[in-house]
C-alpha positions as CSV (number, residue, x, y, z in Angstrom):
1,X,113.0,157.4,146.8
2,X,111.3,159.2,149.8
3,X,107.4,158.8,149.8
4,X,106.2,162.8,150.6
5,X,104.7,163.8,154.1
6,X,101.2,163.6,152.7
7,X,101.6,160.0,151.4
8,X,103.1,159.1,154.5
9,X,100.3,160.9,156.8
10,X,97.9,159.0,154.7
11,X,100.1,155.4,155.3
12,X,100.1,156.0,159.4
13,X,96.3,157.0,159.4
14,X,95.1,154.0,156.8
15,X,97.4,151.7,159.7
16,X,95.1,152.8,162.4
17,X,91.2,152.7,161.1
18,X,91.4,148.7,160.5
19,X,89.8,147.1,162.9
20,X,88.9,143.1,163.1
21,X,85.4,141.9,161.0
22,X,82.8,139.2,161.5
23,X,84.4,135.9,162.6
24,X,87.9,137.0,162.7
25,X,89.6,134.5,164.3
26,X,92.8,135.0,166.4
27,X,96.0,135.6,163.7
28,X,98.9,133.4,163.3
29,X,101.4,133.5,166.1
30,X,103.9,134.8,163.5
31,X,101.5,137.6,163.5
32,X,100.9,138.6,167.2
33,X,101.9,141.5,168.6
34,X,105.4,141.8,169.7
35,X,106.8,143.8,172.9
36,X,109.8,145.0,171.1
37,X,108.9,145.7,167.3
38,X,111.7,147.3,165.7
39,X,113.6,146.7,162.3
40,X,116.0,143.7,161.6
41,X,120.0,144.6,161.2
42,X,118.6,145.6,157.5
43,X,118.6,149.3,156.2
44,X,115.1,150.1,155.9
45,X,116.1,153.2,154.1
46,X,117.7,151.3,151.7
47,X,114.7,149.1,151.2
48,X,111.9,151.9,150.5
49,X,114.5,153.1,148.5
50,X,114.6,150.1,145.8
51,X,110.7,151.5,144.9
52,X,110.9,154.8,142.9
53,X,108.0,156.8,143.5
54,X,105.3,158.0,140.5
55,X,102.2,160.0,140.2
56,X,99.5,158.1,139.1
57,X,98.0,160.7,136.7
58,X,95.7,160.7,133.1
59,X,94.3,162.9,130.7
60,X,90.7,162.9,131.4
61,X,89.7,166.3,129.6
62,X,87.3,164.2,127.7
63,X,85.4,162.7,130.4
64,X,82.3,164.3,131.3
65,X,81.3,165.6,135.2
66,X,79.6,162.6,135.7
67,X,82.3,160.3,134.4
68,X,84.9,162.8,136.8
69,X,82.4,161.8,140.5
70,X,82.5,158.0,139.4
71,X,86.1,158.2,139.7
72,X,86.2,159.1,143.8
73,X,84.2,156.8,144.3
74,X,85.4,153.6,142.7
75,X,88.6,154.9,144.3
76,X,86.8,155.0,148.0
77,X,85.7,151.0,146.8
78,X,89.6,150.4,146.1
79,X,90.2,151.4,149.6
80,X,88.1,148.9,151.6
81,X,89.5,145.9,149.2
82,X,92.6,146.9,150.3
83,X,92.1,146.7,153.8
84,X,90.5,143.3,152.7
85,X,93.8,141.9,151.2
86,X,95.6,143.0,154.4
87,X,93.3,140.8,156.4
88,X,94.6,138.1,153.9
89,X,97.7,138.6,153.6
90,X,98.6,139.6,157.4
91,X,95.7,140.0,159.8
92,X,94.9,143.0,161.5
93,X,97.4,145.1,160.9
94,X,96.8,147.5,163.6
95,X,98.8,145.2,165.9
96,X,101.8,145.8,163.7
97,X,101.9,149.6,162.9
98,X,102.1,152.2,165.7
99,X,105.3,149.9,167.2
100,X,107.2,150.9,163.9
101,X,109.1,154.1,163.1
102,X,108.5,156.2,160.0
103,X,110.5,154.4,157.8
104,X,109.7,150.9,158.6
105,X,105.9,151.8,158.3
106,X,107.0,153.2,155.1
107,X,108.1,149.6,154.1
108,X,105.2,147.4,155.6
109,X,103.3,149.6,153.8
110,X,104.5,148.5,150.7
111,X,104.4,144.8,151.9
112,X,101.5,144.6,152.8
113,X,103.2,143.2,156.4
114,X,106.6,142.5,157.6
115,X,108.0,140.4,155.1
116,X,109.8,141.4,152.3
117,X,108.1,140.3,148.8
118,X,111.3,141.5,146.6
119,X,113.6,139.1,148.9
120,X,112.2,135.8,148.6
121,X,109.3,137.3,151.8
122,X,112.0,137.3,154.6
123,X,111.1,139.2,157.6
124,X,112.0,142.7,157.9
125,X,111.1,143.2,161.2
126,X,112.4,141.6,164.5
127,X,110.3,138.9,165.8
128,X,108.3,137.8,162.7
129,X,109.6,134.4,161.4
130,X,108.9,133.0,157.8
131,X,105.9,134.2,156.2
132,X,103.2,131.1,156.6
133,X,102.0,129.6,153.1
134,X,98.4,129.9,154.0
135,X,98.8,133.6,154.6
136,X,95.9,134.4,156.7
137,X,93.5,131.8,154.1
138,X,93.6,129.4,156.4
139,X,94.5,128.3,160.3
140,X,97.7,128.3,161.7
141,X,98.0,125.1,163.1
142,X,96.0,123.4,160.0
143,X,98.3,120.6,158.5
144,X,97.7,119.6,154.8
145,X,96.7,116.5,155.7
146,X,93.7,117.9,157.7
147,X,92.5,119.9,155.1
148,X,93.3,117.1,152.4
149,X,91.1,114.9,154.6
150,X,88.3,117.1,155.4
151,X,85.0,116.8,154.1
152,X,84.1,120.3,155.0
153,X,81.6,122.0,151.9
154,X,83.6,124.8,149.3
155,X,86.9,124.5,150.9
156,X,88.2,124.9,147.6
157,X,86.8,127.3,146.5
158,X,88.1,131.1,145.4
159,X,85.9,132.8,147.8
160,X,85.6,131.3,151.4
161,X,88.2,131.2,154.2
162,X,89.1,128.3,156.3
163,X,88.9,128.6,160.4
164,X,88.2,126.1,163.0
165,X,84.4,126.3,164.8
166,X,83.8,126.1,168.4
167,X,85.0,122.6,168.3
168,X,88.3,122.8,167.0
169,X,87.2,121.7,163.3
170,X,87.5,122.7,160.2
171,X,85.0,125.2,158.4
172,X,84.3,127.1,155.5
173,X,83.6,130.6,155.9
174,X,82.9,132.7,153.0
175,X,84.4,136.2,152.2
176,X,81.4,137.6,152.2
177,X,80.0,136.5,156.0
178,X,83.8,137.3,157.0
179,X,83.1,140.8,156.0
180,X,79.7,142.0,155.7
181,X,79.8,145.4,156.9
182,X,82.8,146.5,154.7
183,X,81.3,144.4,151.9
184,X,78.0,145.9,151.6
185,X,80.0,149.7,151.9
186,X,81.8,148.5,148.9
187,X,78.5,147.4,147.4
188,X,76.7,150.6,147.8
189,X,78.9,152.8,146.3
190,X,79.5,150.3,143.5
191,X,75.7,150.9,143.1
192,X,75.8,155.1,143.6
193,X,78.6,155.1,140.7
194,X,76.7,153.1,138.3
195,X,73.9,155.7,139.1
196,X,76.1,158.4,137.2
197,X,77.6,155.8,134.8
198,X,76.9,156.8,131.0
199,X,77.9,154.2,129.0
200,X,75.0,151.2,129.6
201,X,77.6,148.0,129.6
202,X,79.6,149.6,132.5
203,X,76.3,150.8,134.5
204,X,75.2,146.7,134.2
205,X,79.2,145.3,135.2
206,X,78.6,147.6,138.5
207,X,75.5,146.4,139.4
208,X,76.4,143.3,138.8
209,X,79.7,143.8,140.9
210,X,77.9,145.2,143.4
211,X,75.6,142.1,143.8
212,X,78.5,139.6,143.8
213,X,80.7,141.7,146.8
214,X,77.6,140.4,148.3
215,X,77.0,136.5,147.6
216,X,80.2,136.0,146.1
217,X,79.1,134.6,143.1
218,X,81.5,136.4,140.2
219,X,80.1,134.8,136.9
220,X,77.7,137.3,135.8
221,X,79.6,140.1,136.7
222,X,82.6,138.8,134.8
223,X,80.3,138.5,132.2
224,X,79.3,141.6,131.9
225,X,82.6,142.9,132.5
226,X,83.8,141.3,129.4
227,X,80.8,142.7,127.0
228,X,81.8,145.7,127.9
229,X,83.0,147.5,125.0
230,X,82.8,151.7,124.8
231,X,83.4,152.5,128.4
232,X,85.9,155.3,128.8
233,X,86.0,154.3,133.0
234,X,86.8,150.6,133.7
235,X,87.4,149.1,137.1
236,X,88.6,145.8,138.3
237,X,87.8,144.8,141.6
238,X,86.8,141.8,144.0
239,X,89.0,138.7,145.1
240,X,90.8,137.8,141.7
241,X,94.5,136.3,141.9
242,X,95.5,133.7,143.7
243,X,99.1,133.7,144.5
244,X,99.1,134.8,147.7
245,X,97.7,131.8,148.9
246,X,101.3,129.8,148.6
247,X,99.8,126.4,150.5
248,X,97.3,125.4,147.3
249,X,96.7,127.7,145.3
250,X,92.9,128.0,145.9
251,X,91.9,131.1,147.9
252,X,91.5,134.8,145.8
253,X,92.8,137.9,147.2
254,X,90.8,141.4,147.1
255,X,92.4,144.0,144.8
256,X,91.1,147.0,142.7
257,X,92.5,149.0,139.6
258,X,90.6,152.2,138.6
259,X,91.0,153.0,134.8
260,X,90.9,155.7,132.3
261,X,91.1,154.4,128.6
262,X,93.7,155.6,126.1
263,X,91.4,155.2,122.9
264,X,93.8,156.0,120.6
265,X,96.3,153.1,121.7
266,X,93.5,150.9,122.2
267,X,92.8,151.5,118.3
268,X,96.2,150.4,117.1
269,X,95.8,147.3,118.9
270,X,92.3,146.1,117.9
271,X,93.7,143.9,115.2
272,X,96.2,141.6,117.0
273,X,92.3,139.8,118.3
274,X,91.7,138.7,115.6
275,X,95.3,136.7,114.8
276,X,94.1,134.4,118.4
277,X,93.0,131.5,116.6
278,X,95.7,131.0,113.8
279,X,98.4,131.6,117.0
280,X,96.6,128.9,119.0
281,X,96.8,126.5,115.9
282,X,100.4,127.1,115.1
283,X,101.5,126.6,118.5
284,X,104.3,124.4,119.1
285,X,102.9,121.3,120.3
286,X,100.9,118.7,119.6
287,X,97.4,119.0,119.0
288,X,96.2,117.4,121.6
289,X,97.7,120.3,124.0
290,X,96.2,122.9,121.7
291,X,92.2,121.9,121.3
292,X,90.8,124.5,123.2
293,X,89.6,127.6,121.4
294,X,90.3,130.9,122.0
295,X,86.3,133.4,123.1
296,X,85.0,135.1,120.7
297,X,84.5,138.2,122.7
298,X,88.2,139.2,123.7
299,X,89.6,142.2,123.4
300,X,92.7,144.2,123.7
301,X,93.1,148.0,124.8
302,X,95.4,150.6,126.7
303,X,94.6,152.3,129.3
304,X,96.3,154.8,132.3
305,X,95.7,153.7,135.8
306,X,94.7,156.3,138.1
307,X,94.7,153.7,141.3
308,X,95.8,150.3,142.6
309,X,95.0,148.6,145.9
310,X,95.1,145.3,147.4
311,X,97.2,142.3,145.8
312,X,98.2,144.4,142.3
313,X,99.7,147.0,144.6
314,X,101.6,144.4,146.9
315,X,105.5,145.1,146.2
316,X,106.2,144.5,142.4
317,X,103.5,146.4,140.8
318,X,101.2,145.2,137.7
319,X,101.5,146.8,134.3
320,X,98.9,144.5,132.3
321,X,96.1,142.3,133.0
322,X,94.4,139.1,132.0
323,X,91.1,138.4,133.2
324,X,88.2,136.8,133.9
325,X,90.3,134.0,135.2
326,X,87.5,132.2,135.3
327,X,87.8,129.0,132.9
328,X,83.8,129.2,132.1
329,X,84.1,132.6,131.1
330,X,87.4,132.4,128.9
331,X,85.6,129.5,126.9
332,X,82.4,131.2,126.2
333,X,83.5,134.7,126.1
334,X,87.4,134.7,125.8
335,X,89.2,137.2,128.2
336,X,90.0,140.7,128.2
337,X,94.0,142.1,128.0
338,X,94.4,145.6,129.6
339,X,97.8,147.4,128.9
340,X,98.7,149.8,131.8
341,X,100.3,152.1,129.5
342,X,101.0,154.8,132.3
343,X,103.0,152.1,134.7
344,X,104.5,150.7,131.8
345,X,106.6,153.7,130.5
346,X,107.6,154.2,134.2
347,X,109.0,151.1,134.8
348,X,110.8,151.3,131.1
349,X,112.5,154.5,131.8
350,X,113.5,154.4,135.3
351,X,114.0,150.7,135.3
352,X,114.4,148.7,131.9
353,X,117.0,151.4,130.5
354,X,119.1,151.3,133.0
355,X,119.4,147.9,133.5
356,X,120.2,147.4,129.4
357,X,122.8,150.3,130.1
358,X,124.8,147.9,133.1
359,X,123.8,144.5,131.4
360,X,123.7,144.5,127.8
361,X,126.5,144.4,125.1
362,X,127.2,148.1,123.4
363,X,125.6,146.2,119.7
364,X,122.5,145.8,120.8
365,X,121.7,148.4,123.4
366,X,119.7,150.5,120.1
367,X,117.2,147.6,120.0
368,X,115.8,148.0,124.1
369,X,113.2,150.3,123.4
370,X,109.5,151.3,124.4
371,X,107.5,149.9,121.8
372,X,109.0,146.4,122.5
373,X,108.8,146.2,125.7
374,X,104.7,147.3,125.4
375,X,104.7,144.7,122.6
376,X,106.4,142.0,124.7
377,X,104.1,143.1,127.9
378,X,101.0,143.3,125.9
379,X,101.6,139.5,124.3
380,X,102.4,138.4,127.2
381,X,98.3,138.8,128.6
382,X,97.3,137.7,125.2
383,X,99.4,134.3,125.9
384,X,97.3,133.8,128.8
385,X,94.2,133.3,126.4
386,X,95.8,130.3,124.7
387,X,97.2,126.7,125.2
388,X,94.8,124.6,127.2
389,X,93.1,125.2,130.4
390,X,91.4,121.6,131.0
391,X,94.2,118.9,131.8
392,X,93.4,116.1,129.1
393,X,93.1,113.4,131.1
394,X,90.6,113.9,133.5
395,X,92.4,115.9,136.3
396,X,90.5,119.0,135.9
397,X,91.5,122.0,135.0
398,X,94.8,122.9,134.9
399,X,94.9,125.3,138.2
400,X,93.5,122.3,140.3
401,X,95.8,120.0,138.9
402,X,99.0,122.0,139.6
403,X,97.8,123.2,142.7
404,X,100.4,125.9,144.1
405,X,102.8,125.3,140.9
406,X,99.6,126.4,138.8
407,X,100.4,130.3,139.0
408,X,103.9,130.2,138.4
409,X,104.2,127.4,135.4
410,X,100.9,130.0,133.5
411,X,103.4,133.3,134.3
412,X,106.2,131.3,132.5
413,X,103.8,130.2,129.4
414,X,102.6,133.2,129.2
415,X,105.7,135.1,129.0
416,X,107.5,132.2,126.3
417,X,104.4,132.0,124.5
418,X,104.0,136.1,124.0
419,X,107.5,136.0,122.4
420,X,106.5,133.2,120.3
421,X,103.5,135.2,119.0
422,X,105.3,138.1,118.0
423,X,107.8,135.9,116.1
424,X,105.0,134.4,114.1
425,X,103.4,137.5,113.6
426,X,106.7,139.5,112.6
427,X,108.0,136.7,110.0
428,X,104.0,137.7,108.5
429,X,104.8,141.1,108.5
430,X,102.4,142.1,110.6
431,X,105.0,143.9,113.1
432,X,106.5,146.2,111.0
433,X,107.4,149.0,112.9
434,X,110.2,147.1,114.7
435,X,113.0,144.7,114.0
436,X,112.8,141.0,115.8
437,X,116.2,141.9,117.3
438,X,114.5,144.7,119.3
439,X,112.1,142.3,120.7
440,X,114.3,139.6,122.0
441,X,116.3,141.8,123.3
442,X,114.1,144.0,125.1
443,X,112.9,140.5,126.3
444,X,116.3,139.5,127.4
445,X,116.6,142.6,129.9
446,X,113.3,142.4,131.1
447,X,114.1,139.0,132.0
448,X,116.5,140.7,135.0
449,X,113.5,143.3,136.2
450,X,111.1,140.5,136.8
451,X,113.6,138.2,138.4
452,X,114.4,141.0,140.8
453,X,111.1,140.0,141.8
454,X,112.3,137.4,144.1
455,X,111.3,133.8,144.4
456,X,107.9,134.4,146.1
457,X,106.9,136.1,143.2
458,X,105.1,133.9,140.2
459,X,106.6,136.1,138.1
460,X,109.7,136.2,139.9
461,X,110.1,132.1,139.4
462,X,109.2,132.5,136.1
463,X,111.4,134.8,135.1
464,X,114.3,132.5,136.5
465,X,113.4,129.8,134.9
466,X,113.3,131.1,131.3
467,X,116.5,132.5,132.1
468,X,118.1,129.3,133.2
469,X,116.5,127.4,130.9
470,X,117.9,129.8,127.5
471,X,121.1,130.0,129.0
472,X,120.9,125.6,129.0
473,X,119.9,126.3,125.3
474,X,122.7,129.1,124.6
475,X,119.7,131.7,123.6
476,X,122.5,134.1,125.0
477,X,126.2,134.6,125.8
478,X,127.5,135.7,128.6
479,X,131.1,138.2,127.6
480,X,134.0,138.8,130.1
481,X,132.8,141.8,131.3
482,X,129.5,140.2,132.5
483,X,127.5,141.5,129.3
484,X,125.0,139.5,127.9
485,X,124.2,139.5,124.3
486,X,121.5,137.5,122.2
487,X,122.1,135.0,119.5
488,X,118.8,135.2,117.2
489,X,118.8,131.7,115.7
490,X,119.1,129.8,119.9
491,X,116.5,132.1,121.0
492,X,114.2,131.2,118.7
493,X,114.8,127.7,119.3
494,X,114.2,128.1,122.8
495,X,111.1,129.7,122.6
496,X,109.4,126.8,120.8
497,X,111.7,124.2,123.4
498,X,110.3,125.8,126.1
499,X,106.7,126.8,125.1
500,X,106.4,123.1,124.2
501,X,107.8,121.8,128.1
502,X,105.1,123.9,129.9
503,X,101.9,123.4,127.3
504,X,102.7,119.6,127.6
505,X,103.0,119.9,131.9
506,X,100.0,122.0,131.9
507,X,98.0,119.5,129.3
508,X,99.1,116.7,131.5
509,X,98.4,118.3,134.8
510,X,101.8,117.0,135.9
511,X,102.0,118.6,139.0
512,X,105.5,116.6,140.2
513,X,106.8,117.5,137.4
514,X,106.1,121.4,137.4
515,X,106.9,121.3,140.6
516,X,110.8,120.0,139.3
517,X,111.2,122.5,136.7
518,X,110.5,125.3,139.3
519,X,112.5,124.1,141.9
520,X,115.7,122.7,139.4
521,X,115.7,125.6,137.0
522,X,113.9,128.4,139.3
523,X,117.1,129.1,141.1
524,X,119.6,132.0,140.7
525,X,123.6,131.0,139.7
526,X,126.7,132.8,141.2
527,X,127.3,134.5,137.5
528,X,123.2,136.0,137.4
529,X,123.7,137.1,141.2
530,X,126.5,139.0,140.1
531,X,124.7,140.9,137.7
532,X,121.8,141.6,139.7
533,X,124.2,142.5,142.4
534,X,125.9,145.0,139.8
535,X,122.1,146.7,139.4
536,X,122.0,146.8,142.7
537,X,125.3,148.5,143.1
538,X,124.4,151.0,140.7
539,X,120.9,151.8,142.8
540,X,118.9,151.1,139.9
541,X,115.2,151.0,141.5
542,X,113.4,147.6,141.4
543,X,109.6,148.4,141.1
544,X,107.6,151.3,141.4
545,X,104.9,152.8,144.0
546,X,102.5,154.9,144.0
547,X,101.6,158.6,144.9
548,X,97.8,158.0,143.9
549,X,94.1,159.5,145.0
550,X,91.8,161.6,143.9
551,X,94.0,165.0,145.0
552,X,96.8,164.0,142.8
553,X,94.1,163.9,139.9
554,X,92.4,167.0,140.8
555,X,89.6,165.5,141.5
């Protein structure tokens, strides 16, 4: 799908206004500028074209004229934070642009550089090698065992980047001296929306955002964040996930959604909260895996997403999120699951259906439908709000403890343990507007959109694990003409095999042992690489972007 001439104006004019902030350091050589820049042997036509384009739109005729100027401007915040996640995940990216043609902008764009995040983040473009690990997190030349050795202060920590001083060693640098200028915009007009804000919880979350874009110190905001409970406008924003950072795991990447809330779905889904603690007892493990206790405070709502930038916007797009991650928060407070109903029916009808219509057996092509795959999606974030998130012996939490693995192995329990919820709460006749069958299935052949994904993806790995790892457990069958169909009772058995495999490797912190499911079972066979060759023979998209802004919301 061709992105309009407007988009496209907008895409060569956003290459050209960054410039380099405070204590930028000189990029990775993978990143310098090249005399020759011009695209690989690939069709880059062919690549924009795997993303089919939608209008980010919502129904805001109940918002009031205040409630419709806070939305320009949290979308004016989105924009710097995603100029800050291409410092990240690139470097300045105006090295790169005006070299390109049309198209190839067109596909940078979308990847946030030159290498190509639905294909495992090979380069795209001539003279770029291998994406590095660290991104732009941390120096080029640093070796693990430098950094591993170090004694430098907050090198762990989400919010600080690592550079070399004047004398060649290692430092700490946080986000917010690397970017004070762009910070403090963001800041301020954090501050001039919660000036028209109306509901009091979301006037305090900006402020309070406002103040840690600033010090980068989250806690109270996330607080605030999650008290927040009648706010018809939400906003996520700041440095929040992690996986770009592919060397450890540590560093947090900028990214902003800006919200409009779907009431009426958020209704119909108020009562699944209160089921958390009965699923986190009947989990399928041992206790000791299961002793944590799910906040108090979490909720679960809908919403239509009027604008992504940064990380969430970075090839495959987000439909649903979980947050705070912040362990501290989730204990006290529990976490907050967001349903991007909007980008959700997108990706179901130009995406899911047609891949059940090339991959799944006649039977069972009635039981893909919408409200599964919400249900499955929706679960899935709830998942991430139970199992255990201290190791029990002593090695921390579990994201220090599995390091880079950490991301990928919480993707994969979150997915087996959503499933497993809505088994439990379906045998309790709590479901009852669906069969089970729908579910699993509609599971099944989302399985093949996420692994689409590619490798680099957490999602992408996860998604290729499960599959191996049911197919191991005959969850499915495979017919002669490539067709895949479910058999209830394996499934089932799978789900509980496998959410018991990851809740004990997280519980344990066993980070050589993640690291052997991922890389054993996280691999794609000849008989899956023909079916997701078929898709792609069929031109069946593989994610989503956006035409998004205030213009397209008449704003």
């Amino acid at each position: 799908m061709k992105m309009n001439k407007s988009l496209l104006s907008f895409v060569l004019l956003g290459a050209l206004i960054f410039t380099g902030c405070k204590n930028e350091t000189k990029e990775n050589p993978e990143n310098e500028t090249q005399d020759s820049m011009v695209a690989t042997g690939k069709d880059i036509s062919k690549l924009v074209d795997q993303y089919a384009e939608v209008e980010l739109t919502a129904d805001m005729s109940a918002l009031s004229e205040d409630q419709k100027k806070i939305i320009p401007l949290l979308i004016e915040v989105a924009k710097i934070t995603d100029e800050l996640f291409w410092y990240q995940a690139f470097g300045g990216r105006d090295s790169l642009m005006p070299k390109l043609d049309d198209k190839s902008v067109e596909y940078v764009q979308i990847n946030y550089g030159p290498w190509d995040r639905l294909n495992n983040l090979e380069p795209f473009i001539a003279g770029y090698g291998p994406k590095p690990e660290a991104a732009n997190f941390y120096p080029a030349d640093m070796t693990k065992e430098e950094f591993e050795n170090s004694e430098i202060q907050n090198k762990e920590s989400l919010y600080t980047f690592i550079r070399r001083n004047d004398n060649g060693e290692l430092t700490s640098v946080w986000y917010h001296e690397q970017f004070p200028e762009k910070l403090k915009k963001a800041s301020d007009l954090l501050k001039q929306a919660a000036e028209l804000a109306e509901d009091p919880g979301f006037k305090k979350y900006l402020n309070l955002r406002a103040e840690a874009f600033i010090t980068d110190k989250y806690y109270e905001s996330d607080v605030a964040w999650m008290q927040m409970k009648n706010n018809s406008i939400d906003m996520v924003t700041g440095p929040i996930e992690t996986y770009e950072d592919r060397l450890y795991g540590f560093k947090a990447a900028y990214e902003s959604y800006v919200l409009i809330k779907d009431k009426e779905w958020s209704k119909r889904l108020e009562k699944y909260v209160s089921f958390l603690p009965m699923l986190q007892k009947e989990l399928p493990v041992e206790a000791k895996y299961k002793k944590d206790s799910p906040g108090t405070e979490s909720d679960l709502n809908a919403y239509d997403v009027v604008y992504y930038a940064g990380d969430c916007n970075s090839g495959s797009k987000t439909i649903a999120i979980n947050l705070p991650n912040d362990e501290k928060v989730q204990e006290q407070y529990g976490s907050r699951r967001l349903q991007l109903k909007n980008a959700m029916k997108a990706k179901y009808d130009q995406i899911l259906l047609p891949i059940s219509e090339q991959l799944i057996v006649p039977e069972q092509k009635k039981n893909i439908t919408f409200d599964a795959f919400f249900a499955n999606t929706m679960f899935h974030e709830v998942a991430h709000g139970l199992g255990i998130k201290n190791t029990i012996n002593n090695k921390g939490t579990v994201r220090e403890a599995l390091k880079e693995h950490a991301g990928a192995l919480e993707e994969g329990k979150a997915d087996v343990l959503g499933i497993y919820m809505i088994t439990k709460l379906h045998d309790k006749s709590e479901l009852k507007d669906a069969e089970l069958q729908d579910y699993y299935v509609t599971f099944l052949a989302s399985i093949f959109r996420s692994i689409r994904f590619g490798a680099s993806s957490a999602h992408g790995k996860a998604n290729m694990v499960r599959f191996n790892y049911f197919k191991d457990k005959g969850a499915f069958t495979q017919n002669e003409d490539g067709l895949y169909k479910v058999d209830m009772e394996k499934f089932r058995e799978a789900i509980d095999a496998l959410s018991n495999d990851i809740l004990v490797l997280q519980g344990e912190g066993d980070y050589e042992g993640t690291g052997k499911l991922l890389n054993e079972s996280g691999q794609i066979d000849s008989d899956l690489q023909a079916s997701l060759d078929k898709l792609s023979e069929k031109n069946i998209p593989v994610d989503i972007v956006f035409k998004q802004g205030p213009s397209v919301l008449g704003l």
